[in-house]
PyMOL Python script that loads the backbone (N, CA, C, O; Angstrom):
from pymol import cmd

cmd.read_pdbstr("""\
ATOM      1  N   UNK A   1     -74.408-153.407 108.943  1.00  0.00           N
ATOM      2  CA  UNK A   1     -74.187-153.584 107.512  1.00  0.00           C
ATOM      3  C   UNK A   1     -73.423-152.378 106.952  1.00  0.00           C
ATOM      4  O   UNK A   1     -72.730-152.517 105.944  1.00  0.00           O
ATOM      5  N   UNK A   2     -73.574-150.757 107.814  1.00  0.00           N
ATOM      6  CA  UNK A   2     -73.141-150.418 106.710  1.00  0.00           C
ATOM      7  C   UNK A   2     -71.716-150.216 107.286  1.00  0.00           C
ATOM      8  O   UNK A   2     -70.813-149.986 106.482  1.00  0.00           O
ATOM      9  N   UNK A   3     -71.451-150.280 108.543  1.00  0.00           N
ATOM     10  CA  UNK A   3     -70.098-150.648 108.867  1.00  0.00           C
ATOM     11  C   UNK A   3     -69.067-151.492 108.107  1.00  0.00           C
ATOM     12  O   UNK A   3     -67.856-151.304 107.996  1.00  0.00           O
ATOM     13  N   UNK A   4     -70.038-152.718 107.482  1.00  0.00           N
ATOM     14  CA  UNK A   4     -68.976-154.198 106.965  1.00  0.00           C
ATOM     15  C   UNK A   4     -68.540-153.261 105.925  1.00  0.00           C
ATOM     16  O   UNK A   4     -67.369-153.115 105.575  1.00  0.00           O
ATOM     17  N   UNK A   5     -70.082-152.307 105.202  1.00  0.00           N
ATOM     18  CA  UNK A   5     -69.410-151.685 103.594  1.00  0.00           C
ATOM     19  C   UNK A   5     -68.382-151.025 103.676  1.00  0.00           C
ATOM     20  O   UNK A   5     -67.359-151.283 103.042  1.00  0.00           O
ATOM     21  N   UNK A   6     -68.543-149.914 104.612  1.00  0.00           N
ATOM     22  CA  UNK A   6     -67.493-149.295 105.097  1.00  0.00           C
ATOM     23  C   UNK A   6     -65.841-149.597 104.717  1.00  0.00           C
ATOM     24  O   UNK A   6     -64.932-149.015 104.124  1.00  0.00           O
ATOM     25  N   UNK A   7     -66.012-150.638 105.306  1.00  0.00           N
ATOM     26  CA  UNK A   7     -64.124-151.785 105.769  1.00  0.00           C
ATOM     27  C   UNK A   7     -64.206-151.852 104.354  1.00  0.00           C
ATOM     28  O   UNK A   7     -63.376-151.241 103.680  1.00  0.00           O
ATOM     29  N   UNK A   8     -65.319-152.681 103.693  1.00  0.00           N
ATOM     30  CA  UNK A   8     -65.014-153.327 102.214  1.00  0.00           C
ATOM     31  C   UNK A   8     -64.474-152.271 101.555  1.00  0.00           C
ATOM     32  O   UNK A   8     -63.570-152.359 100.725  1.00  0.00           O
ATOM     33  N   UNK A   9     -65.106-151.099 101.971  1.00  0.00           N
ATOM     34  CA  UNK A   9     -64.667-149.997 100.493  1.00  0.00           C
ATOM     35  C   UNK A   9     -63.770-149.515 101.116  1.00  0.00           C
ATOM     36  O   UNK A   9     -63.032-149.240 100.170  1.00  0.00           O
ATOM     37  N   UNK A  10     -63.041-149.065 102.315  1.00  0.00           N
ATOM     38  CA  UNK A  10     -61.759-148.301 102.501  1.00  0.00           C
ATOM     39  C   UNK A  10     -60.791-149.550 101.778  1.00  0.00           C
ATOM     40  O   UNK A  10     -59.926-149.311 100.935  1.00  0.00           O
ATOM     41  N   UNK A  11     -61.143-150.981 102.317  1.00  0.00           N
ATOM     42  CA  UNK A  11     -59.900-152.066 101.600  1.00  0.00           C
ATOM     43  C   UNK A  11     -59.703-152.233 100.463  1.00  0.00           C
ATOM     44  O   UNK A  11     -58.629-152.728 100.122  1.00  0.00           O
ATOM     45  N   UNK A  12     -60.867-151.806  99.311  1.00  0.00           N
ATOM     46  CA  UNK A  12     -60.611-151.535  97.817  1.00  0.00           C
ATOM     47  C   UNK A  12     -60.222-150.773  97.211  1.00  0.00           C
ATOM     48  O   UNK A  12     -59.850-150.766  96.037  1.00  0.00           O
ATOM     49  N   UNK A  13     -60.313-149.283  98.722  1.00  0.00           N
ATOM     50  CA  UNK A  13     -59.435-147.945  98.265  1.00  0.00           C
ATOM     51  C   UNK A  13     -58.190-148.429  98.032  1.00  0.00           C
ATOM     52  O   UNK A  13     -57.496-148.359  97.018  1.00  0.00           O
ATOM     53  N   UNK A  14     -57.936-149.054  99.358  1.00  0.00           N
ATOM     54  CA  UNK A  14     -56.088-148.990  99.648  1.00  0.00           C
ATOM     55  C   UNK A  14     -55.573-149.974  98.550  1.00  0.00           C
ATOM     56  O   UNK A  14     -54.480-149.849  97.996  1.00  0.00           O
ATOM     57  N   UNK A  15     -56.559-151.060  98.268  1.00  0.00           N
ATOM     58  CA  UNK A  15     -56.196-152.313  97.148  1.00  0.00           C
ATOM     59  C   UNK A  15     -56.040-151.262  95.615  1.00  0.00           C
ATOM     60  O   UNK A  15     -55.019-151.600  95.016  1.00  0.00           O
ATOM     61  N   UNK A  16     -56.586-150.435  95.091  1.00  0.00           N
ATOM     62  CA  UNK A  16     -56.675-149.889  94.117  1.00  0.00           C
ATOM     63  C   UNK A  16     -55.737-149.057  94.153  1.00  0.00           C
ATOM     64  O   UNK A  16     -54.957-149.130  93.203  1.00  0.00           O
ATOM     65  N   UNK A  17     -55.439-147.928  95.272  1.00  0.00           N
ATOM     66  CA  UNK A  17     -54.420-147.085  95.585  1.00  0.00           C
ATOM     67  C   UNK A  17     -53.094-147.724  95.265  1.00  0.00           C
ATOM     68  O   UNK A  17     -52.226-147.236  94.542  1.00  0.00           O
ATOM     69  N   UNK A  18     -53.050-148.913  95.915  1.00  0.00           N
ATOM     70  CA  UNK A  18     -51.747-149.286  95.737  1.00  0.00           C
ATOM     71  C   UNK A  18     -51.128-150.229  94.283  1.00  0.00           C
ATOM     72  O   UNK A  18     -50.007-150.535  93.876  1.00  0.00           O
ATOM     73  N   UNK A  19     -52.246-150.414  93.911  1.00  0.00           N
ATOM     74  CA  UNK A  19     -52.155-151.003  91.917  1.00  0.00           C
ATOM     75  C   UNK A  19     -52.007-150.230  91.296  1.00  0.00           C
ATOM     76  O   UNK A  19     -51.258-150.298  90.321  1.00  0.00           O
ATOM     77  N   UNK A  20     -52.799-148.999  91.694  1.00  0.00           N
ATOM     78  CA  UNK A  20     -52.417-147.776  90.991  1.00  0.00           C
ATOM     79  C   UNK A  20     -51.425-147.274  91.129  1.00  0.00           C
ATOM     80  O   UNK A  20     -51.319-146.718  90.036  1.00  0.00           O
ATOM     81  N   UNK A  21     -50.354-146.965  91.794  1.00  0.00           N
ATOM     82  CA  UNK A  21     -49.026-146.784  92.354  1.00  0.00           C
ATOM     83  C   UNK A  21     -48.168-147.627  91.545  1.00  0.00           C
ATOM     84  O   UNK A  21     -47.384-147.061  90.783  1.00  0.00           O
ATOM     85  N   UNK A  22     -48.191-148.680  91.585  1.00  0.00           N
ATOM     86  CA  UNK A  22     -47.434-149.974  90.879  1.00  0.00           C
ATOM     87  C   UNK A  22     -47.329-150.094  89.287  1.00  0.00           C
ATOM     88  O   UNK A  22     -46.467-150.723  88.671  1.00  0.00           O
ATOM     89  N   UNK A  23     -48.489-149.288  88.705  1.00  0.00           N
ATOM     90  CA  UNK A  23     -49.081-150.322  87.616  1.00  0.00           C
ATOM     91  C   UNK A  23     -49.571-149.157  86.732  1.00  0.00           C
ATOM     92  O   UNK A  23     -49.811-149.338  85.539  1.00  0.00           O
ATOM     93  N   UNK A  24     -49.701-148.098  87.264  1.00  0.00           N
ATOM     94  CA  UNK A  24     -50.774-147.357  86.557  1.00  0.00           C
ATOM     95  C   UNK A  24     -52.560-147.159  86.806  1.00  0.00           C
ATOM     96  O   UNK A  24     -53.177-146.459  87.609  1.00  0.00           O
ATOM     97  N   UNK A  25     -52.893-147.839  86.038  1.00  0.00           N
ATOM     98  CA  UNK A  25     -54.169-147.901  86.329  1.00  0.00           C
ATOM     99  C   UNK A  25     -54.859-149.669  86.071  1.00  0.00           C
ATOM    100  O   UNK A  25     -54.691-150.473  85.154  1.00  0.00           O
ATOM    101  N   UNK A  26     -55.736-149.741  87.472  1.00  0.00           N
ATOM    102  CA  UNK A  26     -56.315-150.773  87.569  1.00  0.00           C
ATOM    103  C   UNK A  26     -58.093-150.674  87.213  1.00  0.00           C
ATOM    104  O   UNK A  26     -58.671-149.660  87.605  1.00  0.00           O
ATOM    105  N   UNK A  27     -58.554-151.289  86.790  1.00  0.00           N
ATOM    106  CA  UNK A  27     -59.973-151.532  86.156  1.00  0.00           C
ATOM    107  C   UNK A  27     -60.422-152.648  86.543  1.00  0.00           C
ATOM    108  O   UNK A  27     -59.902-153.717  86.222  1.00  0.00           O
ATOM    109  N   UNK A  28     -61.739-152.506  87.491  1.00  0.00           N
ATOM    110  CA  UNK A  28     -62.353-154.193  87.629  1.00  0.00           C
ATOM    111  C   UNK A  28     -64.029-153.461  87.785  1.00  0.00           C
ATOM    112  O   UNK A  28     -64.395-152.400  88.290  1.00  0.00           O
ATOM    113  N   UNK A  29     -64.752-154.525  87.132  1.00  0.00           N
ATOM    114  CA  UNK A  29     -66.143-154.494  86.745  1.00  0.00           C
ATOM    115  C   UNK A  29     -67.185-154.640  88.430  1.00  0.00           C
ATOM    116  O   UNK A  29     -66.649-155.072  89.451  1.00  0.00           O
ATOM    117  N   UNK A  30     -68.224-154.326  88.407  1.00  0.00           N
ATOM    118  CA  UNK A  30     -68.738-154.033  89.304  1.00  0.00           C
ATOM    119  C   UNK A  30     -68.922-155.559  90.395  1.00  0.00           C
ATOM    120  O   UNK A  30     -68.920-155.701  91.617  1.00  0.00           O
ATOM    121  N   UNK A  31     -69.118-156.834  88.854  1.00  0.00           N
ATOM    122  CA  UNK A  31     -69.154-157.914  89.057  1.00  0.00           C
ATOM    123  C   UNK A  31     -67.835-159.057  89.928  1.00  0.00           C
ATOM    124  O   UNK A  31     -67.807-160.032  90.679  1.00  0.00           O
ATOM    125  N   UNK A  32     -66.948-158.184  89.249  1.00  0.00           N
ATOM    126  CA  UNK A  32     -65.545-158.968  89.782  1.00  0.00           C
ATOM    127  C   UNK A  32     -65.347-158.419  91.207  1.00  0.00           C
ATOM    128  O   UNK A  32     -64.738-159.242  91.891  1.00  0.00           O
ATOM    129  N   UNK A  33     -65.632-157.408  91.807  1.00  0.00           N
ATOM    130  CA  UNK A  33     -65.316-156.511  93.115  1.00  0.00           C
ATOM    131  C   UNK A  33     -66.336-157.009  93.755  1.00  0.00           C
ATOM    132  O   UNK A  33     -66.164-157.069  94.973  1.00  0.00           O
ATOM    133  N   UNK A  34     -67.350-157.392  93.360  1.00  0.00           N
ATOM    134  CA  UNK A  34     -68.298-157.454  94.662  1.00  0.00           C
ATOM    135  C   UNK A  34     -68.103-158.819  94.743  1.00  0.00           C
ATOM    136  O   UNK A  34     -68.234-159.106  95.933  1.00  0.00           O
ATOM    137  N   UNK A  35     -67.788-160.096  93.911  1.00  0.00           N
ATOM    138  CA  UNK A  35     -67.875-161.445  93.350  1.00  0.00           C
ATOM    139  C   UNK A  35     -66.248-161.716  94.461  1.00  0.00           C
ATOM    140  O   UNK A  35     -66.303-162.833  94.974  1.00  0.00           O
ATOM    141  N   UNK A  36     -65.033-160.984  94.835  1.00  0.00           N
ATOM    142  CA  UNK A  36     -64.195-161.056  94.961  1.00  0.00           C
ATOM    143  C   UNK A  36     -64.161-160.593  96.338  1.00  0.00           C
ATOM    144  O   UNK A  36     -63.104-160.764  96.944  1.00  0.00           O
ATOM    145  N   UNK A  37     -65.150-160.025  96.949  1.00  0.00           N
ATOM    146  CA  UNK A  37     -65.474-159.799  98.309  1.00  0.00           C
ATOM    147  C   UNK A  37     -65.987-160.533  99.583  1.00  0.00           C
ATOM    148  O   UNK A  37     -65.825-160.387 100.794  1.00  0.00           O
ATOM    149  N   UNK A  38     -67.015-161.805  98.381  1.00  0.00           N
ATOM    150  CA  UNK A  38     -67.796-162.771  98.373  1.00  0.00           C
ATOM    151  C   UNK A  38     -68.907-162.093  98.356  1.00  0.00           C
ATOM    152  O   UNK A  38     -69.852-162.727  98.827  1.00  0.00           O
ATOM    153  N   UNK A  39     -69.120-161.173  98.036  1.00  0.00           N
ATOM    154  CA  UNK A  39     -70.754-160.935  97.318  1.00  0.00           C
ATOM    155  C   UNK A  39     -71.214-161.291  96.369  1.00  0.00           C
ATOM    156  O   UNK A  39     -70.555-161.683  95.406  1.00  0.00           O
ATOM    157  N   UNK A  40     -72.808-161.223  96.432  1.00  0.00           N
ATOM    158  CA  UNK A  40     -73.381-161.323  94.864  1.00  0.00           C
ATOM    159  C   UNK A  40     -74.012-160.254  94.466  1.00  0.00           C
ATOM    160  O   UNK A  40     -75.016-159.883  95.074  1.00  0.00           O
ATOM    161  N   UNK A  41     -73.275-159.206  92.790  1.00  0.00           N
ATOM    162  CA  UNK A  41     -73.609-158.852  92.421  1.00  0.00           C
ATOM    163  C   UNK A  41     -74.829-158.950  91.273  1.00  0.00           C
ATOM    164  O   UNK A  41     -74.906-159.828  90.413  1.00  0.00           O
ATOM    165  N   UNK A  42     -75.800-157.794  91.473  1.00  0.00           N
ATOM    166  CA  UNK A  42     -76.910-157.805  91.115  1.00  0.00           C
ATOM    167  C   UNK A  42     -76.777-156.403  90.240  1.00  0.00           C
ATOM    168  O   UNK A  42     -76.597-155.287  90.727  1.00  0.00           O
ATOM    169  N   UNK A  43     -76.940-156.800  88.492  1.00  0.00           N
ATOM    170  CA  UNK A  43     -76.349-156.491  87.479  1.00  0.00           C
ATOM    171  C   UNK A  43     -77.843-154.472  87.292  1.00  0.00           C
ATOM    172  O   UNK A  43     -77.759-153.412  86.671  1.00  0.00           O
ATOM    173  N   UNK A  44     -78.661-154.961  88.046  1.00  0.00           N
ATOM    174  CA  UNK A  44     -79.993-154.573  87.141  1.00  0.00           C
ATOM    175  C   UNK A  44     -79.983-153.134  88.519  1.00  0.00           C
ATOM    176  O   UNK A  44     -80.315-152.011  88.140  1.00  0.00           O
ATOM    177  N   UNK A  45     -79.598-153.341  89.972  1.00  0.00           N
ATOM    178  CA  UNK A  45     -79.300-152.182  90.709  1.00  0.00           C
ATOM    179  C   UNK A  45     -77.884-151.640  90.695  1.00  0.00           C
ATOM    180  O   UNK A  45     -77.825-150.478  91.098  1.00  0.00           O
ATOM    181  N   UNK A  46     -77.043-152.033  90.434  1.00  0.00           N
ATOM    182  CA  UNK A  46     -75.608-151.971  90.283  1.00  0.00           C
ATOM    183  C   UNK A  46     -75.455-152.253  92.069  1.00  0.00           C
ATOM    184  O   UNK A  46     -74.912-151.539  92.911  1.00  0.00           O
ATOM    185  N   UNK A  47     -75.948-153.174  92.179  1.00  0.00           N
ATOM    186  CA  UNK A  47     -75.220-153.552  94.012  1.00  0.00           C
ATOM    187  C   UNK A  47     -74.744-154.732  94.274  1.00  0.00           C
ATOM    188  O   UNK A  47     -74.831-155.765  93.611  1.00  0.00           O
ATOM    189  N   UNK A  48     -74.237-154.534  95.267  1.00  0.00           N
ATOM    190  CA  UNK A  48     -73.286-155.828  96.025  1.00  0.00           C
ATOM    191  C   UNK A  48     -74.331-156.423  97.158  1.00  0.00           C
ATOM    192  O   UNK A  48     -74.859-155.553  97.850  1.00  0.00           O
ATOM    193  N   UNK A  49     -74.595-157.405  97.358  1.00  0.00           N
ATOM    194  CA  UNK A  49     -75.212-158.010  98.863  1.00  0.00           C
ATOM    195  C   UNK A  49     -74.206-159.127  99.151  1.00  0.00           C
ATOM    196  O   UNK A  49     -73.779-159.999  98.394  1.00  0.00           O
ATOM    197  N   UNK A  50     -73.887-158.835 100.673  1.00  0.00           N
ATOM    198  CA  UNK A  50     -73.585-159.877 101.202  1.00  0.00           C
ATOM    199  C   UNK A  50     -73.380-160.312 102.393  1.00  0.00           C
ATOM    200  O   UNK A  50     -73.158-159.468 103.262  1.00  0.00           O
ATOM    201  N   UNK A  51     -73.397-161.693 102.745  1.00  0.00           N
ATOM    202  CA  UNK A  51     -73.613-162.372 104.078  1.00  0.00           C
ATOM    203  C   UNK A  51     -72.773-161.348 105.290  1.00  0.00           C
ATOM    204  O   UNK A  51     -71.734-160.688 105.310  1.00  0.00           O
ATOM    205  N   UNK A  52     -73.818-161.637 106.181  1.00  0.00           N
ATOM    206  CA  UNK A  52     -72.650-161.597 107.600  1.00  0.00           C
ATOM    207  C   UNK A  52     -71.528-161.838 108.194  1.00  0.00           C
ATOM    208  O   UNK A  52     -71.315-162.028 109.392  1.00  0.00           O
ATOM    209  N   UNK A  53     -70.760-161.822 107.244  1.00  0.00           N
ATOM    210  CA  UNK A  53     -69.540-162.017 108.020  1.00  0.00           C
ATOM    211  C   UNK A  53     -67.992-161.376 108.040  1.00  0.00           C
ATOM    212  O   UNK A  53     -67.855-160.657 107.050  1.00  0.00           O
ATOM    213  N   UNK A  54     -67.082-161.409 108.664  1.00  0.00           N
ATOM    214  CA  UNK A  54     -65.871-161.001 108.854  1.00  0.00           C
ATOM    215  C   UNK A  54     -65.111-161.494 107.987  1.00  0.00           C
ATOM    216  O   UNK A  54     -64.972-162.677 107.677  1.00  0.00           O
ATOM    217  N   UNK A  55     -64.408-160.214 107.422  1.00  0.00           N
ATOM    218  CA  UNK A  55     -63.303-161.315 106.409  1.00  0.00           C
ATOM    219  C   UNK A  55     -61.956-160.311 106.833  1.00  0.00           C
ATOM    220  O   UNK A  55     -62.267-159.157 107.127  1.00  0.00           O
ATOM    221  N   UNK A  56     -60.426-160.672 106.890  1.00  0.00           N
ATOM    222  CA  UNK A  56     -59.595-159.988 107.218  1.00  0.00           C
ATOM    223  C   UNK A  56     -58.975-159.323 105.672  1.00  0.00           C
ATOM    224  O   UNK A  56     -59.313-159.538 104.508  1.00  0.00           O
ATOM    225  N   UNK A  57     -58.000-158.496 106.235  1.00  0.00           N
ATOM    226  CA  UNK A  57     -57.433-157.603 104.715  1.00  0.00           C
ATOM    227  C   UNK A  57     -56.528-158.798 104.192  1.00  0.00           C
ATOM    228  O   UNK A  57     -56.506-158.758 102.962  1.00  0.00           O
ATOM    229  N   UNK A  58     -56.037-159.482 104.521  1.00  0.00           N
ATOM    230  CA  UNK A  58     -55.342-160.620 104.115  1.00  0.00           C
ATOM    231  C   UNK A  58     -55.984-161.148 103.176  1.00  0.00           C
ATOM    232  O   UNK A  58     -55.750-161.206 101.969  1.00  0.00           O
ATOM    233  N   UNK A  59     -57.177-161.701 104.071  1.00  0.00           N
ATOM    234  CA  UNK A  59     -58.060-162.744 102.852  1.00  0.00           C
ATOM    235  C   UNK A  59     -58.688-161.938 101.765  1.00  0.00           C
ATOM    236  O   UNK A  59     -58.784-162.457 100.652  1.00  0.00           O
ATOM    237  N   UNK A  60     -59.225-160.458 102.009  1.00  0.00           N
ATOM    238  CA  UNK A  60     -59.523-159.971 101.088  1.00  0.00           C
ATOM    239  C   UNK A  60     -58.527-159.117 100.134  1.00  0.00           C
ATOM    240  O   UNK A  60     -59.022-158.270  99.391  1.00  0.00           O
ATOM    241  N   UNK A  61     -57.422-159.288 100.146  1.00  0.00           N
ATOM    242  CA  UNK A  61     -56.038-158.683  99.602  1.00  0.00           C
ATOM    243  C   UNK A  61     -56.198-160.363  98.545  1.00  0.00           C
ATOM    244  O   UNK A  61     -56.426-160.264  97.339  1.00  0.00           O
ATOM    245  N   UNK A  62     -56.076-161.461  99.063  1.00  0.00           N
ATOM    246  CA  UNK A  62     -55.754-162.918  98.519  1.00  0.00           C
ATOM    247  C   UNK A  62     -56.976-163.514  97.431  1.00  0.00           C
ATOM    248  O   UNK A  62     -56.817-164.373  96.563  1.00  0.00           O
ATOM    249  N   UNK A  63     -58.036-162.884  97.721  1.00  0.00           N
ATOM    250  CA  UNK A  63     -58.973-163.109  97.049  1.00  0.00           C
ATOM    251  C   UNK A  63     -58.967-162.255  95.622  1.00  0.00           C
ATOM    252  O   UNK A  63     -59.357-162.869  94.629  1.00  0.00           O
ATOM    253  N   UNK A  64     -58.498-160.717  95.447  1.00  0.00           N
ATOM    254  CA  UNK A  64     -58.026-160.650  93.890  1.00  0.00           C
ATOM    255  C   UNK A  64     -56.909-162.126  93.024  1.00  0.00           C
ATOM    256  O   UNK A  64     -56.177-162.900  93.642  1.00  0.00           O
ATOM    257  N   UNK A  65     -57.026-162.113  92.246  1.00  0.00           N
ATOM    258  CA  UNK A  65     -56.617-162.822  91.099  1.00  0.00           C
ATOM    259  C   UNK A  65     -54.827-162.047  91.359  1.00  0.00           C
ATOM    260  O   UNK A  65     -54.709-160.874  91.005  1.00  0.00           O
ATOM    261  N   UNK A  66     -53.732-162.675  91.883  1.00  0.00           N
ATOM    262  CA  UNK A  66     -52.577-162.611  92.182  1.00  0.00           C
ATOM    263  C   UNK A  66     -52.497-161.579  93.249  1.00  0.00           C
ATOM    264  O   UNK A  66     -51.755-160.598  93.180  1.00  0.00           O
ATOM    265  N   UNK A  67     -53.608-161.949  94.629  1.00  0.00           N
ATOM    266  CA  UNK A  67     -53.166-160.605  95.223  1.00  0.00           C
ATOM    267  C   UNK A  67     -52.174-161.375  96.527  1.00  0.00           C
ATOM    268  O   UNK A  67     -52.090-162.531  96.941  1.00  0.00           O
ATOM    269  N   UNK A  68     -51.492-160.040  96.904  1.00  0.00           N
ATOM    270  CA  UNK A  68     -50.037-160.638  97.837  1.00  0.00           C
ATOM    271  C   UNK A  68     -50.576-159.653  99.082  1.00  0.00           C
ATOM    272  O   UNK A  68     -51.327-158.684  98.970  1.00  0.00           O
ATOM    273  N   UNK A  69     -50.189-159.995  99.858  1.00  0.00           N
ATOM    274  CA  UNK A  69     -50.375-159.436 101.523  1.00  0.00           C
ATOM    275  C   UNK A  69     -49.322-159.489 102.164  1.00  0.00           C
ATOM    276  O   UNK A  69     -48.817-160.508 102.634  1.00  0.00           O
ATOM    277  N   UNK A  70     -48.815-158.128 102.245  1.00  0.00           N
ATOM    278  CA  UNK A  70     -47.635-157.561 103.126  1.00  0.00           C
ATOM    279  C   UNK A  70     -47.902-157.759 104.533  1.00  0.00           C
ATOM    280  O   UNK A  70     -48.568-156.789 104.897  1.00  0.00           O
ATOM    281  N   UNK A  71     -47.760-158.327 105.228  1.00  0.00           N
ATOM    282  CA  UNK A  71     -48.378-158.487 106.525  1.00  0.00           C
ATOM    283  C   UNK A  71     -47.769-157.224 107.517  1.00  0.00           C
ATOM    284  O   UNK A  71     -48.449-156.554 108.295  1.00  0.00           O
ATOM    285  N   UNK A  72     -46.025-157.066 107.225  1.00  0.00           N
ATOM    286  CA  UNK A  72     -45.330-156.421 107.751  1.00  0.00           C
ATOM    287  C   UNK A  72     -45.587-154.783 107.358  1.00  0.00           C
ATOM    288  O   UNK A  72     -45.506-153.887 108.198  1.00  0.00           O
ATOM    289  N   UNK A  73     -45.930-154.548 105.844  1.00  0.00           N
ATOM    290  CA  UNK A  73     -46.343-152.809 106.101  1.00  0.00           C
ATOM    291  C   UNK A  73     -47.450-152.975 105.736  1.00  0.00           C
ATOM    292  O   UNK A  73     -47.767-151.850 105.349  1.00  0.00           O
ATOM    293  N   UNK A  74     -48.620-153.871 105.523  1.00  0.00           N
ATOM    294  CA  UNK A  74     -50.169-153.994 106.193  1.00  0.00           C
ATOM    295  C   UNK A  74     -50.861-153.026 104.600  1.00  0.00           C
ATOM    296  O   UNK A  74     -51.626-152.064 104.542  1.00  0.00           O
ATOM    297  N   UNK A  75     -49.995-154.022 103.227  1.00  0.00           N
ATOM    298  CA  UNK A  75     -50.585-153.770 102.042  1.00  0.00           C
ATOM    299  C   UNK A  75     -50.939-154.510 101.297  1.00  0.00           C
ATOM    300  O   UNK A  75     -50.444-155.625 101.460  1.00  0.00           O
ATOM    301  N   UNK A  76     -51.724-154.403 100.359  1.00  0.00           N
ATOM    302  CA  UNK A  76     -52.067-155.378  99.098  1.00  0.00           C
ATOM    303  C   UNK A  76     -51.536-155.208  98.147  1.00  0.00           C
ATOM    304  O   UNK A  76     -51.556-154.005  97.885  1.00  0.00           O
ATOM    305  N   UNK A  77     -50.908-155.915  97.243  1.00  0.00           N
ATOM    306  CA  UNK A  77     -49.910-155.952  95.890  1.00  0.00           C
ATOM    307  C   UNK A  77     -50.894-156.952  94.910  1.00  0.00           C
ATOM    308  O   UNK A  77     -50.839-158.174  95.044  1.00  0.00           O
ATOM    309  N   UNK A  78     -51.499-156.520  94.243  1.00  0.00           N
ATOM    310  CA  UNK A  78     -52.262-156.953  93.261  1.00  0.00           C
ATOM    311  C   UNK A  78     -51.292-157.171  91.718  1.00  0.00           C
ATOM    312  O   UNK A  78     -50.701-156.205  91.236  1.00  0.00           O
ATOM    313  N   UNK A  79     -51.241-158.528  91.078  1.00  0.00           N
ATOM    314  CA  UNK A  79     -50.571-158.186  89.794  1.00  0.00           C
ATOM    315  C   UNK A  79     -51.556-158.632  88.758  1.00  0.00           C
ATOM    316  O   UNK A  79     -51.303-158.488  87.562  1.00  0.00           O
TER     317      UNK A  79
END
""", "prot")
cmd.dss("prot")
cmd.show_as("cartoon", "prot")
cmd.util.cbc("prot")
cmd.orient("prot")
């Protein structure tokens, strides 16, 4: 488990890093990031739980609300 968190949060670094680069500054609620991971956030610990499973940077790049996946330089473009 805390491996999966691990991946999740370096891929929201690089997802944020690179909106931030683009855009300025990006803002998403504790609810939309964990909800967009396929977790369910739980409002009253401020945490994320979620299932077992594998998800790639693709799908989790595609799962923000307009996100694009560079496959070729291996980024997320969020608009």
């Amino acid at each position: 488990m805390l491996n999966r968190n691990l991946v999740v949060g370096i891929s929201l670094a690089v997802a944020l890093t690179t909106v931030g680069c683009a855009a300025g500054k990006a803002r998403m609620t504790g609810a939309s990031m964990c909800q967009a991971h396929g977790g369910t956030y739980n409002a009253t610990t401020k945490s994320c739980s979620y299932t077992a499973s594998t998800k790639s940077a693709k799908d989790i790049c595609q799962s923000h609300p307009g996100g694009y996946w560079d496959d070729a330089a291996g980024f997320c473009e969020i608009n």
